[in-house]
C-alpha positions in Angstrom: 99.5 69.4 135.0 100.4 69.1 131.1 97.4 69.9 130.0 97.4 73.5 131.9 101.6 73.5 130.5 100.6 73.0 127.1 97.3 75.7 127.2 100.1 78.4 128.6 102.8 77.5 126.3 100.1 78.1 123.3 98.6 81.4 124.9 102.7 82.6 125.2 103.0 81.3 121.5 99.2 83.3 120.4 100.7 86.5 122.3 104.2 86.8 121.1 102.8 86.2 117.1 100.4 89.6 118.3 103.1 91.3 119.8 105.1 90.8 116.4 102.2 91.7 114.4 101.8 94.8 116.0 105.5 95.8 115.6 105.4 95.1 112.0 102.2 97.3 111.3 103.9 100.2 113.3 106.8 100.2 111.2 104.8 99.8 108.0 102.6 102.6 108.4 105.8 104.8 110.4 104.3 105.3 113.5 107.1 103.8 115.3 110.0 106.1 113.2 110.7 108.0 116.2 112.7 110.2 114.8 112.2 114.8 115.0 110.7 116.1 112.4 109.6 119.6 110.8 106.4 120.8 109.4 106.2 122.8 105.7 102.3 123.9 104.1 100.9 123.9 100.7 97.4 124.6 98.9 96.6 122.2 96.5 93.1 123.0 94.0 92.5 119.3 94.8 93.9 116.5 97.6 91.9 113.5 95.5 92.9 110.6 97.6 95.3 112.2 100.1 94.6 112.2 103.6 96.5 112.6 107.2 98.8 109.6 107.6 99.4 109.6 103.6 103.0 108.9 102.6 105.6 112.4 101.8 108.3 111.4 99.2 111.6 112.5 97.5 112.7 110.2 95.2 110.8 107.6 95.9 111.8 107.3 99.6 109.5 107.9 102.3 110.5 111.6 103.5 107.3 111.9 106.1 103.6 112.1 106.1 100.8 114.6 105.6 99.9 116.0 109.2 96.9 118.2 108.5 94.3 119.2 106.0 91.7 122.0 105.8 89.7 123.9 103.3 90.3 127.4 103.5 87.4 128.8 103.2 88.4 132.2 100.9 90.5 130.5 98.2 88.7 127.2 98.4 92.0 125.2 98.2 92.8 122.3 100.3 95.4 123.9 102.8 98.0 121.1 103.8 100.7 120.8 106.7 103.1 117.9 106.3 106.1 116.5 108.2 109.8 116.2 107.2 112.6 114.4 108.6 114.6 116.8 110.8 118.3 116.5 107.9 116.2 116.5 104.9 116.5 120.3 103.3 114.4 120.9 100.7 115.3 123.4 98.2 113.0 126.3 98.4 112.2 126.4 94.8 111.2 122.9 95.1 107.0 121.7 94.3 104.9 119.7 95.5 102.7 117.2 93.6 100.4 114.5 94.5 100.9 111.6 92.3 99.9 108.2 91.9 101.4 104.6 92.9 99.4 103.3 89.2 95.8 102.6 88.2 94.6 100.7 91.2 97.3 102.4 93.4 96.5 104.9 96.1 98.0 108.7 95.9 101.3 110.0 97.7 102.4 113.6 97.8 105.9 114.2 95.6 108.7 116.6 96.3 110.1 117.8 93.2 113.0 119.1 94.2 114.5 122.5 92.9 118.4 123.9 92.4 118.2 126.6 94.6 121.1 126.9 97.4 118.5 127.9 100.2 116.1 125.6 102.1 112.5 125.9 103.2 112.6 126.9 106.3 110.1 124.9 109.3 106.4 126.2 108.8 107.2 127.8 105.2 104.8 127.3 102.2 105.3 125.6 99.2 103.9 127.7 96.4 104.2 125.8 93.4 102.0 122.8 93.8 100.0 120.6 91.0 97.0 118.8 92.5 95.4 115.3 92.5 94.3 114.3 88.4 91.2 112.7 88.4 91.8 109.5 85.9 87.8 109.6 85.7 88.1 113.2 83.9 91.0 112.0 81.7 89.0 109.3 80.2 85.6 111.2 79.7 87.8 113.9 78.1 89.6 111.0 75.7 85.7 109.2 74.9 85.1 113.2 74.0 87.8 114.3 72.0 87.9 110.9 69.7 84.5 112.1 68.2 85.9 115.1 66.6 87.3 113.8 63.7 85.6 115.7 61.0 
């Protein structure tokens, strides 16, 4: 009869470690935030390392995520829908940028918020938006530009 105790007590033990596991990884990638949210756009020339699920911020602080991304097919932009916590008002003069966590770090899209007294309203576009820089193109344009030294 111990034997079968101590097999149950260490399946109990194997489950609840699972159980916490999969807590944690809810809350660290927000699925489990629960909370209402509204959804803004943008059109960014390039999303370089920004998918759905990526990380919305202001400030630093996790605002919401990026819900959607197409490529419109006229303008050949990447069209963009994202989520914002329902309490957050964003200034409607505010931009939108997609920035990087550091070298090895993955991208984020950035508020940059404006001065204006009025707030974007739910399904609004942002207009002014700066796109993903590719650090790839930065260097082959620094190897390029040190040779003109004449």
């Amino acid at each position: 009869m111990s034997h079968n105790t101590t097999e149950v007590l260490a399946g109990g033990l194997v489950l609840a470690a699972a159980i916490g596991f999969a807590v944690y990884a809810g809350q660290a990638a927000g699925i489990s935030s629960g909370g209402s949210s509204y959804e803004l756009n943008a059109s960014f020339r390039s999303l370089e390392g920004v998918s759905v699920g990526t990380d919305v911020r202001l400030a630093g602080v996790k605002i919401g995520t990026v819900t959607g991304v197409d490529l419109n097919p006229q303008t050949f932009r990447a069209d963009t829908r994202f989520s914002v916590q329902d309490g957050i008002e964003i200034p409607d003069d505010s931009a939108i940028v997609i920035s990087s966590e550091g070298l090895l770090g993955g991208n984020f899209v950035e508020v940059m918020p404006g001065g204006s007294p009025f707030a974007f309203e739910p399904g609004d576009a942002i207009e002014d938006t700066q796109g993903a820089v590719s650090l790839i193109s930065l260097l082959v344009k620094f190897v390029a530009g040190s040779g003109d030294e004449s």
